[in-house]
DOVOMI-713061 format. One line per field, with one value per atom (N, C-alpha, C, O): residue in one letter; atom name; x, y, z. Coordinates in pm, whole numbers. Example, Ala and Ser with C-alpha at 12.3 -4.5 7.8 and 13.67 -1.06 7.14 Angstrom:
# residues 2
numar (a | a | a | a | s | s | s | s) $
mivo (N | CA | C | O | N | CA | C | O) $
xx (1319 | 1230 | 1320 | 1424 | 1285 | 1367 | 1290 | 1341) $
yy (-569 | -450 | -330 | -332 | -225 | -106 | 3 | 114) $
zz (780 | 780 | 780 | 846 | 708 | 714 | 787 | 804) $
END
This chain:
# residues 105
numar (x | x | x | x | x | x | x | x | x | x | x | x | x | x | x | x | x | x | x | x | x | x | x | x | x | x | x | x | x | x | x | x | x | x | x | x | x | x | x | x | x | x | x | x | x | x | x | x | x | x | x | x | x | x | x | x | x | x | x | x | x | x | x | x | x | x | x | x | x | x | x | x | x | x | x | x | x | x | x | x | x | x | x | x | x | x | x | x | x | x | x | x | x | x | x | x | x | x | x | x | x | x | x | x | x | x | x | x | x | x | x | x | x | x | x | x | x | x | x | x | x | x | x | x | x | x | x | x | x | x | x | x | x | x | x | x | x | x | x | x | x | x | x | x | x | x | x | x | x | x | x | x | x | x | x | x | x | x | x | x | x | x | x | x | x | x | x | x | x | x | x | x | x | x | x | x | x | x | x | x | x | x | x | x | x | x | x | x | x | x | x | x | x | x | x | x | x | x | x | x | x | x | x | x | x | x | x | x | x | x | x | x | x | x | x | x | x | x | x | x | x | x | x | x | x | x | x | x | x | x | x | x | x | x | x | x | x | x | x | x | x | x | x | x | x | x | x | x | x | x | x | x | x | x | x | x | x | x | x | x | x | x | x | x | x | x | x | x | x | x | x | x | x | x | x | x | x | x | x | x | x | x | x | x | x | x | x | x | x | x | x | x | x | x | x | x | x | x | x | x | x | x | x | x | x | x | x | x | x | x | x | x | x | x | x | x | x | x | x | x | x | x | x | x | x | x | x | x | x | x | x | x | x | x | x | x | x | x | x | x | x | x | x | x | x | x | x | x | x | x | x | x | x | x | x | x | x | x | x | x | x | x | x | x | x | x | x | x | x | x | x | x | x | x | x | x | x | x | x | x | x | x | x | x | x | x | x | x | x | x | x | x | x | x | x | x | x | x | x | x | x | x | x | x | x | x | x | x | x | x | x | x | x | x | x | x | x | x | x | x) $
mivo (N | CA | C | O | N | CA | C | O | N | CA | C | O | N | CA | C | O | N | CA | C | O | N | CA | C | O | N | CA | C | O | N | CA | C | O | N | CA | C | O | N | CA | C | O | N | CA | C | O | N | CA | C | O | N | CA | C | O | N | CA | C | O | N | CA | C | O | N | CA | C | O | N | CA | C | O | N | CA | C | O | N | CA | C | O | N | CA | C | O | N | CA | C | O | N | CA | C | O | N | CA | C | O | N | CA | C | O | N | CA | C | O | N | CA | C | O | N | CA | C | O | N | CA | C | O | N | CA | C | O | N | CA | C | O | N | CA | C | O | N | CA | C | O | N | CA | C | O | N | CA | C | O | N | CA | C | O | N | CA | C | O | N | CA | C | O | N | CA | C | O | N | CA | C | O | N | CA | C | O | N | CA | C | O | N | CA | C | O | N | CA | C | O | N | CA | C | O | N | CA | C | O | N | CA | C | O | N | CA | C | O | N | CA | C | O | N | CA | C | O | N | CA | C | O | N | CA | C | O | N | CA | C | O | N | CA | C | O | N | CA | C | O | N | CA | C | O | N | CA | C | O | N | CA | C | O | N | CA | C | O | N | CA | C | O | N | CA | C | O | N | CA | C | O | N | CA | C | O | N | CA | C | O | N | CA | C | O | N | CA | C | O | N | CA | C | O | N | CA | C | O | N | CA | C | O | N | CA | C | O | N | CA | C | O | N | CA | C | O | N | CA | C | O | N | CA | C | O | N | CA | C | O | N | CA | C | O | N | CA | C | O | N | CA | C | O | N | CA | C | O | N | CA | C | O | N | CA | C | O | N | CA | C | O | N | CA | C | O | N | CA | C | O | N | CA | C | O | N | CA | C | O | N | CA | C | O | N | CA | C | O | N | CA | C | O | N | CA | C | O | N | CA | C | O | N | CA | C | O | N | CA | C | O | N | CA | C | O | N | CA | C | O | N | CA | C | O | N | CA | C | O | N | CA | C | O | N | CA | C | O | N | CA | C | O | N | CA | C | O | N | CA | C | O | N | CA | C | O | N | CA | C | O | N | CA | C | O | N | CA | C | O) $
xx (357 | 336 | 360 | 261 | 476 | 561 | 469 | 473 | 390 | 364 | 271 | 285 | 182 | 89 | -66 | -132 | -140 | -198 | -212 | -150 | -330 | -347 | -416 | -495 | -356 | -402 | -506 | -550 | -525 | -685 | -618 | -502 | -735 | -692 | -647 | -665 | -588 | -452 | -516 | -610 | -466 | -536 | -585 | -481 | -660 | -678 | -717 | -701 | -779 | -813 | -756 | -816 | -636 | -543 | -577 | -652 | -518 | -489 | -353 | -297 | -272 | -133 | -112 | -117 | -96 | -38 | 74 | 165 | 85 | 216 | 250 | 149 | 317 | 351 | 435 | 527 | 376 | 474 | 580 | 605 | 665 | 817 | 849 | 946 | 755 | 788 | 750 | 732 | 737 | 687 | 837 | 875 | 896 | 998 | 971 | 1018 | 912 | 889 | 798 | 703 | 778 | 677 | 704 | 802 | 647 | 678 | 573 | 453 | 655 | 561 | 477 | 486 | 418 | 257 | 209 | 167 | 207 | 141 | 26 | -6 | -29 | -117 | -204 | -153 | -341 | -416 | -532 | -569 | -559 | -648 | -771 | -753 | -842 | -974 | -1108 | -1179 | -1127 | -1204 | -1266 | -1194 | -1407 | -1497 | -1591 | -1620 | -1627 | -1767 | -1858 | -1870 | -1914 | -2036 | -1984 | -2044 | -1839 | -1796 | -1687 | -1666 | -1596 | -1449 | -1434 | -1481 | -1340 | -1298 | -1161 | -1116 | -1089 | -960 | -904 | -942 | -783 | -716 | -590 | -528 | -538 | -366 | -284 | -330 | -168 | -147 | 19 | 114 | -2 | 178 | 262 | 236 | 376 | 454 | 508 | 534 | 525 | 488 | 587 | 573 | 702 | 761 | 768 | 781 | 756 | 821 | 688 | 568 | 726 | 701 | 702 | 660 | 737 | 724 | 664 | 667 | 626 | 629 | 590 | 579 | 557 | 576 | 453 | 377 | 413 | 306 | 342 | 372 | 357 | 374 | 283 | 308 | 212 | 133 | -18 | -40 | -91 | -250 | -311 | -233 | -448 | -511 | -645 | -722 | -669 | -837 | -885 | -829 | -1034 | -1117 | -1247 | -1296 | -1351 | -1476 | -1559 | -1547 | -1638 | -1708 | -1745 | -1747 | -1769 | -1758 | -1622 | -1608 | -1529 | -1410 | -1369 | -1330 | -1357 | -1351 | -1460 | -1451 | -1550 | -1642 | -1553 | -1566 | -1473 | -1446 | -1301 | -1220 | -1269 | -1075 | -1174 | -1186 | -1222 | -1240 | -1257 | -1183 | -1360 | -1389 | -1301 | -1321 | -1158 | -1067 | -971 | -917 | -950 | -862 | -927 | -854 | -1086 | -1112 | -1119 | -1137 | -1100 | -1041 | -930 | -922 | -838 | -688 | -678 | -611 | -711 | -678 | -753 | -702 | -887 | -941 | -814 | -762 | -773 | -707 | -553 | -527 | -480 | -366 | -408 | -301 | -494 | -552 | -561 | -529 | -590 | -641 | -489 | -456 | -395 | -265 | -188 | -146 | -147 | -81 | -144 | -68 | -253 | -274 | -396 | -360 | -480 | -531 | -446 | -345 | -461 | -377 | -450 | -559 | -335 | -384 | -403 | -302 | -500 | -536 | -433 | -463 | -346 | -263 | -348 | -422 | -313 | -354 | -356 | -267 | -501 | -511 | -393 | -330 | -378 | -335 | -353 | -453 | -275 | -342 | -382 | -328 | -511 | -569 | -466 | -470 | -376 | -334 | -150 | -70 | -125 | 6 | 155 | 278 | 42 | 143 | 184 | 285 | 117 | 227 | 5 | -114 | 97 | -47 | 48 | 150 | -22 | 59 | 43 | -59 | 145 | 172 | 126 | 127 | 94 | 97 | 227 | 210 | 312 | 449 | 460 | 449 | 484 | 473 | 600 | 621) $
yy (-710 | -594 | -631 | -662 | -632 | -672 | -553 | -431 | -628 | -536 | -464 | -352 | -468 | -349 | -367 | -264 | -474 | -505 | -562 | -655 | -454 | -501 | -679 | -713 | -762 | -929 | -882 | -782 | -1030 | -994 | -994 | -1001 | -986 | -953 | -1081 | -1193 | -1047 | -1141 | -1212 | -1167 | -1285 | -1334 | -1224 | -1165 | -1190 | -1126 | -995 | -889 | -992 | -904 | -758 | -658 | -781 | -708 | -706 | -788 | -602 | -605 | -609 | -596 | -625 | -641 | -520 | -546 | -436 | -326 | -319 | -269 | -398 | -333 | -215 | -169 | -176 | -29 | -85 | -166 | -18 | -60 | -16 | 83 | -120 | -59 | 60 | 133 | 68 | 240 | 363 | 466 | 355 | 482 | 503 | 448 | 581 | 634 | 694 | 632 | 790 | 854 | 937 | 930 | 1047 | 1120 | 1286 | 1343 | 1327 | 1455 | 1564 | 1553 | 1668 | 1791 | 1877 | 1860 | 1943 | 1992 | 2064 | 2032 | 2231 | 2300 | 2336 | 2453 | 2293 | 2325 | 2190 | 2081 | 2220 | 2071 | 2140 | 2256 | 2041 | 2081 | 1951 | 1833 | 1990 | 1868 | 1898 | 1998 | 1804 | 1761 | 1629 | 1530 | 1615 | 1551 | 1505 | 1591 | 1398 | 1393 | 1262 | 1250 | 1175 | 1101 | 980 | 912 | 949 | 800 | 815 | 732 | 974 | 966 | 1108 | 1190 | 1127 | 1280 | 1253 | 1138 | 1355 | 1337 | 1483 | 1599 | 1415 | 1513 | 1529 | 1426 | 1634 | 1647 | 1765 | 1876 | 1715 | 1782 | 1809 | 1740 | 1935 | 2036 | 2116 | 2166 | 2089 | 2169 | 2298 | 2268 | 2382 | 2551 | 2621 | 2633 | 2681 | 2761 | 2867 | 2821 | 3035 | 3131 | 3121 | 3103 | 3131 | 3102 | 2953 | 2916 | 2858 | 2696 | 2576 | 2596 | 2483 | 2402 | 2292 | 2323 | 2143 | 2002 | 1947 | 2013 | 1860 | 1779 | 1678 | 1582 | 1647 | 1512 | 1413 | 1326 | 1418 | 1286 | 1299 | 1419 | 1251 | 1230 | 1130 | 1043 | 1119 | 1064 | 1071 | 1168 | 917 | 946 | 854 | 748 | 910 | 789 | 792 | 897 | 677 | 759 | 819 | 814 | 871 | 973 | 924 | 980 | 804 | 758 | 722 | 712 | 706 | 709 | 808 | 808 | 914 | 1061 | 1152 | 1274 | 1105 | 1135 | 1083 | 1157 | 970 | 897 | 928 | 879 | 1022 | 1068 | 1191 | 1173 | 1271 | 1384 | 1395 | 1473 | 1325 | 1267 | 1228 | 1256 | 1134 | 1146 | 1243 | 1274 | 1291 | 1439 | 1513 | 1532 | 1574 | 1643 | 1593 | 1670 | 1445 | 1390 | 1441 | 1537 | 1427 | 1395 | 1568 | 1600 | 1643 | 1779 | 1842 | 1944 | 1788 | 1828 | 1737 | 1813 | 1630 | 1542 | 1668 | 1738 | 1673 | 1803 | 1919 | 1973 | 1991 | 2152 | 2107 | 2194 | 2013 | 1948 | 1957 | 2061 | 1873 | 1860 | 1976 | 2013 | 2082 | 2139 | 2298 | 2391 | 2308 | 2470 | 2470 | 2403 | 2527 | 2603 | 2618 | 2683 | 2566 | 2589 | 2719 | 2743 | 2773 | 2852 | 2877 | 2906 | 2875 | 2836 | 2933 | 3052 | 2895 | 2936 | 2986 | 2920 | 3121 | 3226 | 3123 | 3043 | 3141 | 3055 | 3131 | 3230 | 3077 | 3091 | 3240 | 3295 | 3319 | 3404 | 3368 | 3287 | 3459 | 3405 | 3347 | 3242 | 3467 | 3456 | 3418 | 3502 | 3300 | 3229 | 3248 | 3255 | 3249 | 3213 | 3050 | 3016 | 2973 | 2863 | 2787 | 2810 | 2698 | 2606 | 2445 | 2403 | 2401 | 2340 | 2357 | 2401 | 2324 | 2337 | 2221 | 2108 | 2226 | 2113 | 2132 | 2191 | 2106 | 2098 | 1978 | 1857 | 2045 | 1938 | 1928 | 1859) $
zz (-992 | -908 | -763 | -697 | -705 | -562 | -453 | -465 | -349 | -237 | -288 | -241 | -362 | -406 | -339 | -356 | -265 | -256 | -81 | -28 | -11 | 164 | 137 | 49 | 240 | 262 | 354 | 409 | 338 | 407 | 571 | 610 | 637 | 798 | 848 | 800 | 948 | 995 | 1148 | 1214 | 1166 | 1310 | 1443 | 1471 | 1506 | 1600 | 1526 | 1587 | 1365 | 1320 | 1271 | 1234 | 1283 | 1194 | 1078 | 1025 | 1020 | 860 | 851 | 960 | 747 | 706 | 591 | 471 | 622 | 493 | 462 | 527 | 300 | 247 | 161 | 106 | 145 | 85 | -58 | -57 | -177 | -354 | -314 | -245 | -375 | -394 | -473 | -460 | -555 | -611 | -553 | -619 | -415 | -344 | -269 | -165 | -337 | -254 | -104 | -9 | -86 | 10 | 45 | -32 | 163 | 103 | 67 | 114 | 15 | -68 | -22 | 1 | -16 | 25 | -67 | -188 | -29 | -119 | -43 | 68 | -119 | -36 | -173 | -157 | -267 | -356 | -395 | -419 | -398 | -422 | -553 | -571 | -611 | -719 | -732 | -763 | -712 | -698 | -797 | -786 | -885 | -956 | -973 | -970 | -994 | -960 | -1091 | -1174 | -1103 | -1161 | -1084 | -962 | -1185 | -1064 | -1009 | -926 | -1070 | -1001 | -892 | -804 | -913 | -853 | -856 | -935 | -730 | -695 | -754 | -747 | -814 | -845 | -789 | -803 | -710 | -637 | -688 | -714 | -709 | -804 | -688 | -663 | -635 | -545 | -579 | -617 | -546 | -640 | -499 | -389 | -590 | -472 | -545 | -662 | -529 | -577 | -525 | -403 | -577 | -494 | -626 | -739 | -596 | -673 | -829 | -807 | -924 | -1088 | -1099 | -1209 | -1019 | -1092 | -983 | -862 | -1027 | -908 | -981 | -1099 | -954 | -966 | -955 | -883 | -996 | -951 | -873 | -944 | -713 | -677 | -645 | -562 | -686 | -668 | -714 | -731 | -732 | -798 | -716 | -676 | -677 | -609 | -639 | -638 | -673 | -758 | -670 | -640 | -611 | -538 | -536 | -577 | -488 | -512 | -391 | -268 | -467 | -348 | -168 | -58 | -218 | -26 | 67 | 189 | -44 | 23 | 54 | 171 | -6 | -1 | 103 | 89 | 193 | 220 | 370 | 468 | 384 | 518 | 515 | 594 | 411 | 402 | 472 | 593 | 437 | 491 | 593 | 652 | 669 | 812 | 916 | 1034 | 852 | 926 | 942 | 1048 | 828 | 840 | 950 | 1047 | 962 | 1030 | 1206 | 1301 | 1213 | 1378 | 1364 | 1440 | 1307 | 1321 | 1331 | 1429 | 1280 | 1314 | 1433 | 1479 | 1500 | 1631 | 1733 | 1815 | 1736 | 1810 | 1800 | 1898 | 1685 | 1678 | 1732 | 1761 | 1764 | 1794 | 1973 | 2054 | 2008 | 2132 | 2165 | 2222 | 2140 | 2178 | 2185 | 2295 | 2016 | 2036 | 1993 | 1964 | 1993 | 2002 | 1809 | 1713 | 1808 | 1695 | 1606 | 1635 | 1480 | 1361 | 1268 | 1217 | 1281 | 1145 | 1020 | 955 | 969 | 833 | 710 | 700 | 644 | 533 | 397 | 324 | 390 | 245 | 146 | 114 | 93 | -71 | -164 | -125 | -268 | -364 | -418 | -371 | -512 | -536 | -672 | -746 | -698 | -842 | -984 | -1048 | -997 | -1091 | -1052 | -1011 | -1073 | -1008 | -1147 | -1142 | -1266 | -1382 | -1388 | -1450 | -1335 | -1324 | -1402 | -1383 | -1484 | -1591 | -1612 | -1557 | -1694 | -1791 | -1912 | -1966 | -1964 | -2080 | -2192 | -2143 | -2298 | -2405 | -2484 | -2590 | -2465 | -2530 | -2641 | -2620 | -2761 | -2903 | -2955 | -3054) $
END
């Protein structure tokens, strides 16, 4: 498994992050689906256009990491609103999308 794994911190207290060679790039997502029980939040996040859309990526972690993702999202978007203006919050989903998965046999 090439690059999958941060080294420990580097002189002067760095960390060294490498990125897997199987992460092509990053992919857009305007749909997230989050489920939980007592060890790990699991996040499944889709890109949706029309009748169909994709799953790109899954993200399972546990509740205190998820507790300090949230925390920074909510700097990083006061630090963006500060710079470039109040974002406006985008229409949920509507209830009924048509779009599931399927069990295909």
């Amino acid at each position: 498994m090439p690059n999958e794994q941060a080294q420990q911190p580097a002189q002067g207290g760095q960390m060294e992050i490498k990125i897997a060679d199987n992460i092509p790039g990053a992919e857009y997502t305007n749909m997230m689906q989050v489920n939980h029980n007592q060890e790990e939040f699991i996040m499944v996040f889709m890109n949706v256009a029309g009748n169909s859309g994709k799953v790109v990526s899954k993200v399972q972690t546990s509740p205190g990491h998820l507790k300090r993702i949230v925390a920074a999202l909510a700097e990083n978007i006061q630090k963006y609103e500060s710079q470039f203006g109040v974002i406006k919050e985008a229409s949920a989903p509507e209830a009924n999308t048509g779009i599931g998965f399927e069990d295909r046999k």
